[in-house]
C-alpha positions as CSV (number, residue, x, y, z in Angstrom):
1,X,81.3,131.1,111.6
2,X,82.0,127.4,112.3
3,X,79.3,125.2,111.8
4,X,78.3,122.3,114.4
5,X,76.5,118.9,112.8
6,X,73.9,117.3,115.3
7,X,73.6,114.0,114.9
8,X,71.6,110.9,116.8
9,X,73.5,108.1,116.0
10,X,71.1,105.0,115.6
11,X,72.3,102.1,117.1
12,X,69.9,99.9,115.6
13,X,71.6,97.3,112.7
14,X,71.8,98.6,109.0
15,X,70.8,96.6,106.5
16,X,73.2,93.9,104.8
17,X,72.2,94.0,101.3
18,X,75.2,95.1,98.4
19,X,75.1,99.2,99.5
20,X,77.7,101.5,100.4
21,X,78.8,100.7,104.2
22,X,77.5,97.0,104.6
23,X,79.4,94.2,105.4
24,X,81.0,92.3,102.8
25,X,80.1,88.7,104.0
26,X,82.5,86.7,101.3
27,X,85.4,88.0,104.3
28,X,85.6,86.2,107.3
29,X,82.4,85.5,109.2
30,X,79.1,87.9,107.2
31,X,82.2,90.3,107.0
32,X,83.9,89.7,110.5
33,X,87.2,88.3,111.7
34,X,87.4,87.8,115.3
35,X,91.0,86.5,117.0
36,X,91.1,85.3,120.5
37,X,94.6,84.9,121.1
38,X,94.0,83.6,124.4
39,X,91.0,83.4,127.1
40,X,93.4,85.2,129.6
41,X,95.2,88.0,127.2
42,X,93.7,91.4,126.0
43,X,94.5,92.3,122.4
44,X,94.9,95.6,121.0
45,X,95.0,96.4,117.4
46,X,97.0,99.4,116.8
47,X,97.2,99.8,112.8
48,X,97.5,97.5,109.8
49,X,97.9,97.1,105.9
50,X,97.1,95.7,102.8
51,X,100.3,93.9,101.0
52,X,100.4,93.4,96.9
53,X,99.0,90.2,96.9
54,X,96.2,91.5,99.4
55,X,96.6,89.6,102.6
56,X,96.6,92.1,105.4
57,X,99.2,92.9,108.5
58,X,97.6,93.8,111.4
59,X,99.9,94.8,114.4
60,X,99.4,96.0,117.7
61,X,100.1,94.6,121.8
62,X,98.9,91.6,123.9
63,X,99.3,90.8,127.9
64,X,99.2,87.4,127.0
65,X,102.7,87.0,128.1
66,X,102.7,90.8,130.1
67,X,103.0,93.5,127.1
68,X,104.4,92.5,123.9
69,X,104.3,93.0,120.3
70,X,101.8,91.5,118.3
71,X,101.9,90.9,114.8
72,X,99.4,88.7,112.3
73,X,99.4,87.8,109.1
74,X,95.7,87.3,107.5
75,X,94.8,85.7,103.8
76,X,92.6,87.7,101.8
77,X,89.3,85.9,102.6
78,X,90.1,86.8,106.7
79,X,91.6,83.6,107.1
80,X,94.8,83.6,109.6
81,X,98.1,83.0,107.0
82,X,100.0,79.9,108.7
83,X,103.0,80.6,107.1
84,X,103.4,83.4,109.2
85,X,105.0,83.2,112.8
86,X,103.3,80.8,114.7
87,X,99.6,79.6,112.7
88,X,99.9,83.4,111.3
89,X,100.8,84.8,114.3
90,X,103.9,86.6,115.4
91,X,104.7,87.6,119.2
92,X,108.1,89.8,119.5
93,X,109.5,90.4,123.0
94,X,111.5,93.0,123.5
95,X,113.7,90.9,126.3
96,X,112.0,91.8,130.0
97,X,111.0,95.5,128.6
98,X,107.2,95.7,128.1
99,X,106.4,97.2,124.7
100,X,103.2,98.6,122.6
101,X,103.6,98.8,118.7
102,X,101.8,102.1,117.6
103,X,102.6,100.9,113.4
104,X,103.6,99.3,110.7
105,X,105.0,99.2,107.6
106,X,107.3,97.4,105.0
107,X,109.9,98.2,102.6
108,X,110.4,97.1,99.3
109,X,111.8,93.6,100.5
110,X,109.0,92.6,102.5
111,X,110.8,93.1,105.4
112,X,108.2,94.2,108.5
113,X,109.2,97.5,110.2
114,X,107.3,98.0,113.3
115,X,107.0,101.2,115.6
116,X,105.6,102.2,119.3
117,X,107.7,102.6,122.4
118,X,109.1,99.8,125.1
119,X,110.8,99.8,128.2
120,X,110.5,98.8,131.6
121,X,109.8,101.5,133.9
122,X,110.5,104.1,131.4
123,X,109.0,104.0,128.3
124,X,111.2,105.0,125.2
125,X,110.8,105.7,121.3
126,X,111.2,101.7,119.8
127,X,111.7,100.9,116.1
128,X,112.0,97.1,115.0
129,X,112.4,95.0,111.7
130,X,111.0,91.5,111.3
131,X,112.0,88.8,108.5
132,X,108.6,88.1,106.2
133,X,108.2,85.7,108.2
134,X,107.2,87.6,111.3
135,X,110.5,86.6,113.1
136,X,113.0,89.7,114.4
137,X,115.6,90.5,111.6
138,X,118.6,90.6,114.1
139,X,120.5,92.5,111.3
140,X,118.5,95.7,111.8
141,X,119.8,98.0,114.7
142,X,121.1,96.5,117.2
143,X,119.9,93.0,117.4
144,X,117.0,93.8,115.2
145,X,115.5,97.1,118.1
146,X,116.9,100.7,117.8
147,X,115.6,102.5,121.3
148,X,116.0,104.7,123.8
149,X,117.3,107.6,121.5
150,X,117.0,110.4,123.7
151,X,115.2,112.6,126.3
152,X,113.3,111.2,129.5
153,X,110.7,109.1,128.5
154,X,109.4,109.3,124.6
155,X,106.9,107.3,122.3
156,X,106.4,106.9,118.0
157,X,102.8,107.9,116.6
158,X,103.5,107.4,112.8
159,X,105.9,106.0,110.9
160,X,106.7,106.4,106.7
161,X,108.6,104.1,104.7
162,X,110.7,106.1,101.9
163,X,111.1,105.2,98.2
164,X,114.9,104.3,98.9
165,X,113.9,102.5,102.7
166,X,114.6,104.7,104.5
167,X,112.5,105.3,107.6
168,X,111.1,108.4,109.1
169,X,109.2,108.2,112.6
170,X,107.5,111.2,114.4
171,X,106.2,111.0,118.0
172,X,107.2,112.8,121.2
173,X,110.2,113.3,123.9
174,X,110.1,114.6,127.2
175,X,112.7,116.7,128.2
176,X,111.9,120.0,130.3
177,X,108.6,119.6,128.2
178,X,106.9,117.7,126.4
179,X,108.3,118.3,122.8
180,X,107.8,116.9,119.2
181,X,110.5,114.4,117.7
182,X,111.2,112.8,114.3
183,X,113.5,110.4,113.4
184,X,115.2,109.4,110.5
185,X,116.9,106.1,110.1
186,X,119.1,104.6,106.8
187,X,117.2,101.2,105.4
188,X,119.6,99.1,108.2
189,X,118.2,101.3,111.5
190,X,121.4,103.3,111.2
191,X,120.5,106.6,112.1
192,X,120.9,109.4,109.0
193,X,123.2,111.6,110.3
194,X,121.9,114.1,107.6
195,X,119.0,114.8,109.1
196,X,118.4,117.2,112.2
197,X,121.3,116.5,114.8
198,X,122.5,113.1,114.1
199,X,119.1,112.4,113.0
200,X,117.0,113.2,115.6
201,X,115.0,116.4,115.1
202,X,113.2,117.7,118.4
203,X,111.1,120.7,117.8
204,X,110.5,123.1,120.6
205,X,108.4,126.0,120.3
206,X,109.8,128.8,123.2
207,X,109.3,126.1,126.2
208,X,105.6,125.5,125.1
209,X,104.2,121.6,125.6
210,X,103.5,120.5,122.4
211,X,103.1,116.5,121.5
212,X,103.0,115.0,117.6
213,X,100.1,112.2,117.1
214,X,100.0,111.9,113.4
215,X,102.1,112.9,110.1
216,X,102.0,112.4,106.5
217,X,104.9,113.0,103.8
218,X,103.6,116.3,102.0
219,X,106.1,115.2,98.7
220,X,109.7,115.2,100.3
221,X,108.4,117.2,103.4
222,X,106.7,115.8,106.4
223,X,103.5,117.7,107.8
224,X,102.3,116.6,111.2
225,X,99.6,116.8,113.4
226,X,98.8,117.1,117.3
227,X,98.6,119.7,120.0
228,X,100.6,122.9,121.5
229,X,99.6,124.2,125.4
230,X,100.1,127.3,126.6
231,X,98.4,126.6,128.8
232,X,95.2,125.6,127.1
233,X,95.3,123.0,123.9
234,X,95.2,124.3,120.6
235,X,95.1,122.1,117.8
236,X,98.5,122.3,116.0
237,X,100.3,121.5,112.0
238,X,103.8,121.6,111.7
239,X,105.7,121.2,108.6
240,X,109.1,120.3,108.5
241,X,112.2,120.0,104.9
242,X,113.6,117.1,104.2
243,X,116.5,117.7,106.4
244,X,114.6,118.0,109.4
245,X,114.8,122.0,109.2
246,X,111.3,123.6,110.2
247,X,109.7,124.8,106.9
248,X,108.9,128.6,107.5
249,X,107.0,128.9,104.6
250,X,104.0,127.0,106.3
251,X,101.3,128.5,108.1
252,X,102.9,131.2,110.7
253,X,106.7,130.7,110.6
254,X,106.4,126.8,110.2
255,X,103.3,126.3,111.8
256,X,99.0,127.0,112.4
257,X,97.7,126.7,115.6
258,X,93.8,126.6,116.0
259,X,91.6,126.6,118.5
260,X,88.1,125.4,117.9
261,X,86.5,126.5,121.5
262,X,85.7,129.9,122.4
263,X,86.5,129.1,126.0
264,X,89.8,130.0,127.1
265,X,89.8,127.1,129.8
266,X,89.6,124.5,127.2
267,X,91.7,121.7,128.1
268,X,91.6,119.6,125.0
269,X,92.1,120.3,121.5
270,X,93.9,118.2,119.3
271,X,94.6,117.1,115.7
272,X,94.6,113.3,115.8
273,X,95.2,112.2,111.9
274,X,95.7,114.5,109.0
275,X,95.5,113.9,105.0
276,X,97.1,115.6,102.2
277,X,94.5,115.3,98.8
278,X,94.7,117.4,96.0
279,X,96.9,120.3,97.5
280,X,94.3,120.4,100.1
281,X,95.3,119.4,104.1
282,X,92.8,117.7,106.3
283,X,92.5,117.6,109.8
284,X,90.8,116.2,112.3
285,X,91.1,115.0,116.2
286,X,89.0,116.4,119.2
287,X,87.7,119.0,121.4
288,X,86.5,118.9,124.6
289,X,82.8,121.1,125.1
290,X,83.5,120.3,129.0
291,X,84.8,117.8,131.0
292,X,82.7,114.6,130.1
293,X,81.7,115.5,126.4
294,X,83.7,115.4,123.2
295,X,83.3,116.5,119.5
296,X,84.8,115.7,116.3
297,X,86.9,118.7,115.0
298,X,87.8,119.0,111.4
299,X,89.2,121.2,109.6
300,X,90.9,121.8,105.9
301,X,93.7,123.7,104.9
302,X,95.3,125.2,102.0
303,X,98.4,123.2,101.1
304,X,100.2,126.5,102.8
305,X,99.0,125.6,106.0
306,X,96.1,128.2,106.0
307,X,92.9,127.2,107.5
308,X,90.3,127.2,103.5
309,X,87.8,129.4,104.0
310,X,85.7,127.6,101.1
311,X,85.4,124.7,103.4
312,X,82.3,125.2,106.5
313,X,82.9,129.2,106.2
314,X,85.7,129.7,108.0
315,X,87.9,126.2,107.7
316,X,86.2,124.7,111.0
317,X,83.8,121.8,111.8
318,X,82.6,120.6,114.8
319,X,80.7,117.4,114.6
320,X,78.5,116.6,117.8
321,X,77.0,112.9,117.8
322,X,75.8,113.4,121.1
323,X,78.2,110.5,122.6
324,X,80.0,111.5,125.5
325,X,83.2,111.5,123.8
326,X,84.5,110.9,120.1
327,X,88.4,110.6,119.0
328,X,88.3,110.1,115.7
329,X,91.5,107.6,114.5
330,X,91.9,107.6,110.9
331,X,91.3,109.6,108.2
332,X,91.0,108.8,104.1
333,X,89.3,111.0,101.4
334,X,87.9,109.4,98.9
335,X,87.8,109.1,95.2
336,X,84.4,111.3,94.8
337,X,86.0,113.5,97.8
338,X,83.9,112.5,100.3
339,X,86.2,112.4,103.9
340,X,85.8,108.8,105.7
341,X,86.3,108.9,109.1
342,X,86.9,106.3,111.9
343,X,87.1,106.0,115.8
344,X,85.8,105.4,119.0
345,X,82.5,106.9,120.8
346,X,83.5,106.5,124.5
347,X,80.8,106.4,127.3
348,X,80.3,105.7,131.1
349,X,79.3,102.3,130.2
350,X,80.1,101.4,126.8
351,X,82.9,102.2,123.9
352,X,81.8,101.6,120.6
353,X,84.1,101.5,117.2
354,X,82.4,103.7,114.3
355,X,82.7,104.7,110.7
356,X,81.4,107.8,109.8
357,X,81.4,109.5,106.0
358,X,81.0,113.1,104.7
359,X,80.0,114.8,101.6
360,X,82.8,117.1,100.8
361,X,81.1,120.0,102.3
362,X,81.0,118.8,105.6
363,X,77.8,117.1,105.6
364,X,76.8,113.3,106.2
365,X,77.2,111.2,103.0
366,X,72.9,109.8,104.0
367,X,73.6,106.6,101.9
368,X,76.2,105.5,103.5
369,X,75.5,103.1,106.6
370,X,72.4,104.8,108.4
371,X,72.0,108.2,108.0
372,X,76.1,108.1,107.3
373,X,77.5,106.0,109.9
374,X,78.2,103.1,111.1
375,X,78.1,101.9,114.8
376,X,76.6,98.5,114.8
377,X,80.3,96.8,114.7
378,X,81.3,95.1,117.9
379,X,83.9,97.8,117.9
380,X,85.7,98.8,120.8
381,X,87.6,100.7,118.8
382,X,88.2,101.2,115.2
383,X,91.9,102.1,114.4
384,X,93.1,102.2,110.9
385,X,91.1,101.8,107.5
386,X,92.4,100.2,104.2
387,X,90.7,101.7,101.4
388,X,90.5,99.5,98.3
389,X,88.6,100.1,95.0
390,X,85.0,98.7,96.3
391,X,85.5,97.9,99.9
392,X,87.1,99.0,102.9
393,X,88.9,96.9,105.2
394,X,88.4,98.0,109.0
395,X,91.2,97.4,111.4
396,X,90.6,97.3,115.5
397,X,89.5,95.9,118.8
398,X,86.7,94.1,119.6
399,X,84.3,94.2,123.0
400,X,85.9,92.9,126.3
401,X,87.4,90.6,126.9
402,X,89.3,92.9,124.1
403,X,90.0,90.6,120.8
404,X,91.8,91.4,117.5
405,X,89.4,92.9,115.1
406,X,88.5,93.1,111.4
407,X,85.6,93.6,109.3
408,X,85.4,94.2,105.6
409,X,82.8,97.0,104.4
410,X,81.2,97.4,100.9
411,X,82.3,101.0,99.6
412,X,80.5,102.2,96.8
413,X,83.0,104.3,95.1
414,X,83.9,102.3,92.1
415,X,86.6,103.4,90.2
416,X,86.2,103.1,86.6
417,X,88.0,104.2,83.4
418,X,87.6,108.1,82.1
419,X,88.4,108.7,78.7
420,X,91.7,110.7,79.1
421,X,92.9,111.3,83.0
422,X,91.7,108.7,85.9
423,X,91.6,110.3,88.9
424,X,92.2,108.1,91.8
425,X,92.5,108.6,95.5
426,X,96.3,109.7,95.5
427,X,97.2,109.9,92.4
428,X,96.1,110.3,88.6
429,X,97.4,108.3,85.5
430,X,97.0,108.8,82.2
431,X,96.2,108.8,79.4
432,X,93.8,106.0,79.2
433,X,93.5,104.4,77.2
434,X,97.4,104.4,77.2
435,X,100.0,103.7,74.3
436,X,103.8,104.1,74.7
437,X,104.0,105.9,77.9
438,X,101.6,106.3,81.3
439,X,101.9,109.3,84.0
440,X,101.4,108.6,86.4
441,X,101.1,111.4,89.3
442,X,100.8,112.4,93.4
443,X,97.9,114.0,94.0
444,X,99.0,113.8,97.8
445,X,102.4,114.0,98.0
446,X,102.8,110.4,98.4
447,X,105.5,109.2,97.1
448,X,105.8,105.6,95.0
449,X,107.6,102.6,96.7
450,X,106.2,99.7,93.5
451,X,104.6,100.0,90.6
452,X,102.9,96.9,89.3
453,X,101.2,96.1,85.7
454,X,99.0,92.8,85.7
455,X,97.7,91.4,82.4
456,X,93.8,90.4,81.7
457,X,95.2,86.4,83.7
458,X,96.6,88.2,87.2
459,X,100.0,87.8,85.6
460,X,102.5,90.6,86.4
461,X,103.8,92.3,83.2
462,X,105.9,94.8,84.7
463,X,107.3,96.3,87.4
464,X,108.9,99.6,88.7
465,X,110.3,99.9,92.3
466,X,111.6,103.8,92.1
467,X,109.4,106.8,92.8
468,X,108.7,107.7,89.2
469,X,105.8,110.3,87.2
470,X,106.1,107.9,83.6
471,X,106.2,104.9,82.8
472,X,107.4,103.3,79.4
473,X,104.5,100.9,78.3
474,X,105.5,100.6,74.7
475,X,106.0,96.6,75.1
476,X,103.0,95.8,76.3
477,X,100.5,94.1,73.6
478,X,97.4,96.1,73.3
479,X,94.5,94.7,76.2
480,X,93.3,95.1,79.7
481,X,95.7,95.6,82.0
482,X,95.5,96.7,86.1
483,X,97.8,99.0,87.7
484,X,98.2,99.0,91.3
485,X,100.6,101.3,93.3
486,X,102.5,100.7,96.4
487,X,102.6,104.1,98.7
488,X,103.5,103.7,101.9
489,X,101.9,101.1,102.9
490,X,98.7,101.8,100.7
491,X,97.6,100.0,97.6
492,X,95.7,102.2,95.0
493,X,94.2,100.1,91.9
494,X,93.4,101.1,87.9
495,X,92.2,99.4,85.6
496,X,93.2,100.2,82.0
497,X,93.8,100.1,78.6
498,X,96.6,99.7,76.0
499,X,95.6,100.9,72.5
């Protein structure tokens, strides 16, 4: 039996002392960065990430020229990068089309690869590269854009940056339906005609509507997330090979289908983000009680695609906050296991960004914000969470008129060093303390784009840029050293040391 969480969200302000969900006020303004980037535009933050030498990409779309691209580059401290674009801020038109990017990402270059959908009337599936600069790499595609690759109208909801650049993009196509498609392009926006059909894969299940909104590589393969009608929602996970083939030893024939209501008029029911941490799958999106109120559904699986019975009885949460409506937007588990989620509460008269964490049985994680959550933002909306080793970085829009938004939160999972195996978010490396050779290992089927040693000074020591399980550390001098690992477009820190 499912269980459902009741919970009053308090909307008075938590405190800002050093504890585990309070603002970090050495970022920005007490913890805030606020960019206007004009009195007349509305900005909306769509995803970003951390880059190795920690200043942050945040992407999304503007009206301040009628719907474009946006793209800014911020220092580590919040401060807007100069360097980048025009005083840190990049603006990429897609000629007269409109255009929304949905993310971002960058290969081992620097270069920027941005995803969404553009197009006048029509909107279709859009992939871009920018220089690291922020300007439009006109060497990538055609003129820089690859678009309008098939079907009726169609839009990009995640996008994964391989260890050899390629790029992989999953969103949806309409053709008869409504139907799930990934793409797979070569490093130059060539498309890899070894995937799917020329490499497009559109999957199809018997003429049902189904629509992907979120994905994550599972090692080579690529499990994703969203909904299948028929003619109610039910939540959905797909995993597909490497080639684009469906992978029929997941779930039912390729696939679970869920659905969280009892009521077979249900008209929403929908995976929204989903996590792979140790050879566990998370889940979670929404489902609609009725017409004008929302929960948080959640649910873990077994890396087989079964719902885990071990998790809320039968594999099934329902979180009621008593808002109106909740979408939650981002998903991370933690090092402690504790699942960190982030969204938007909608109501008649107000949205509101939140952060909300969990123990790992479900339950809220009390020392965390108030009571476990966090509303008190000026949120609109939160999109996209960078999780570092004693903060989070928070990613979104801020009240009307809408504004770019970040704010830095104090997380009080600090990593430190075990004796023989540290176990970090998505992977674990050992030994440690380490002598001629480190392992270094997925725990999330991630795979590695950099590896970087720094010395005691900051200085880099070494570096690997292949996805690799062990390293050969017999030249470095015994010391401290930190490890950080690039994973598409995540940074995941150690700190160790050479014997």
């Amino acid at each position: 039996m499912k269980k459902i969480l009741l919970f009053f969200i308090l909307i008075n302000s938590i405190l800002y002392s050093q504890t585990d969900g309070s603002l970090d006020t050495s970022f920005g303004t007490n913890g805030r960065v606020f960019t206007d980037l004009s009195a007349s535009s509305n900005d909306y933050m769509q995803d970003g990430i951390q880059l190795p030498d920690n200043k942050i990409l945040v992407a999304g779309y503007t009206t301040l020229k009628g719907l474009d691209n946006v793209v800014l580059k911020y220092l580590p401290n919040g401060t807007l990068d100069v360097s980048f674009g025009t005083n840190g801020i990049s603006i990429i038109e897609f000629g007269s089309d409109k255009s929304q990017i949905r993310k971002i990402a960058t290969q081992s270059d620097g270069k920027i690869i941005i995803a969404g959908r553009s197009g006048s009337l029509t909107s279709y599936a859009t992939v871009a590269r920018l220089n690291s600069d922020g300007t439009l790499d006109t060497t990538f595609g055609t003129n820089g854009i690859v678009t309008k690759i098939s079907g009726t109208e169609s839009d990009i909801q995640s996008l994964h940056i391989l260890p050899d650049n390629k790029i992989i993009v999953v969103g949806y196509v309409l053709n008869d339906n409504s139907d799930i498609q990934v793409i797979k392009l070569n490093a130059d926006g060539s498309f890899d005609t070894n995937f799917g059909i020329n490499g497009v894969a559109v999957i199809d299940f018997d003429s049902l509507s189904q629509r992907a909104f979120c994905s994550v590589m599972n090692g080579e393969k690529i499990l994703i997330g969203g909904v299948v009608s028929n003619p109610t929602e039910s939540s959905l996970l797909l995993q597909l090979n490497s080639n684009g083939s469906i992978d029929t030893t997941f779930g039912t024939n390729g696939y679970s289908s869920i659905q969280f209501g009892a009521n077979p008029n249900d008209y929403y029911d929908r995976f929204l983000t989903v996590k792979v941490f140790q050879n566990k799958i998370y889940a979670v999106g929404s489902r609609a009680k009725d017409y004008f109120n929302y929960n948080i559904n959640l649910s873990r699986f077994t890396i087989d695609g079964l719902l885990d019975t071990s998790f809320s009885d039968d594999g099934k949460l329902l979180i009621d906050t008593n808002n109106e409506k909740d979408f939650v937007q981002d998903l991370n588990i933690l090092n402690d296991n504790s699942i960190l989620l982030a969204g938007v509460s909608l109501a008649s008269n107000s949205n509101k960004g939140f952060l909300m964490k969990l123990n790992a049985n479900g339950s809220y994680k009390t020392n965390f914000g108030s009571a476990g959550v966090v509303t008190n933002m000026n949120f609109i909306e939160v999109q996209k969470v960078i999780v570092n080793q004693n903060n989070i970085i928070v990613v979104g829009t801020t009240t009307y008129p809408s504004n770019v938004a970040l704010a830095k939160y104090n997380n009080a999972n600090l990593l430190g060093i075990q004796n023989d195996e540290f176990l970090g978010r998505n992977f674990n490396v050992y030994p440690n303390p380490m002598q001629d050779k480190l392992n270094v290992i997925s725990r999330s089927g991630q795979q590695i784009n950099t590896i970087e040693i720094l010395d005691a000074s900051g200085k880099k020591v070494f570096e690997h840029n292949q996805n690799t399980d062990q390293l050969n550390t017999g030249n470095l001098a015994k010391g401290i050293y930190f490890l950080k690992i690039y994973s598409e477009g995540l940074i995941e820190n150690f700190k160790l040391i050479k014997d």
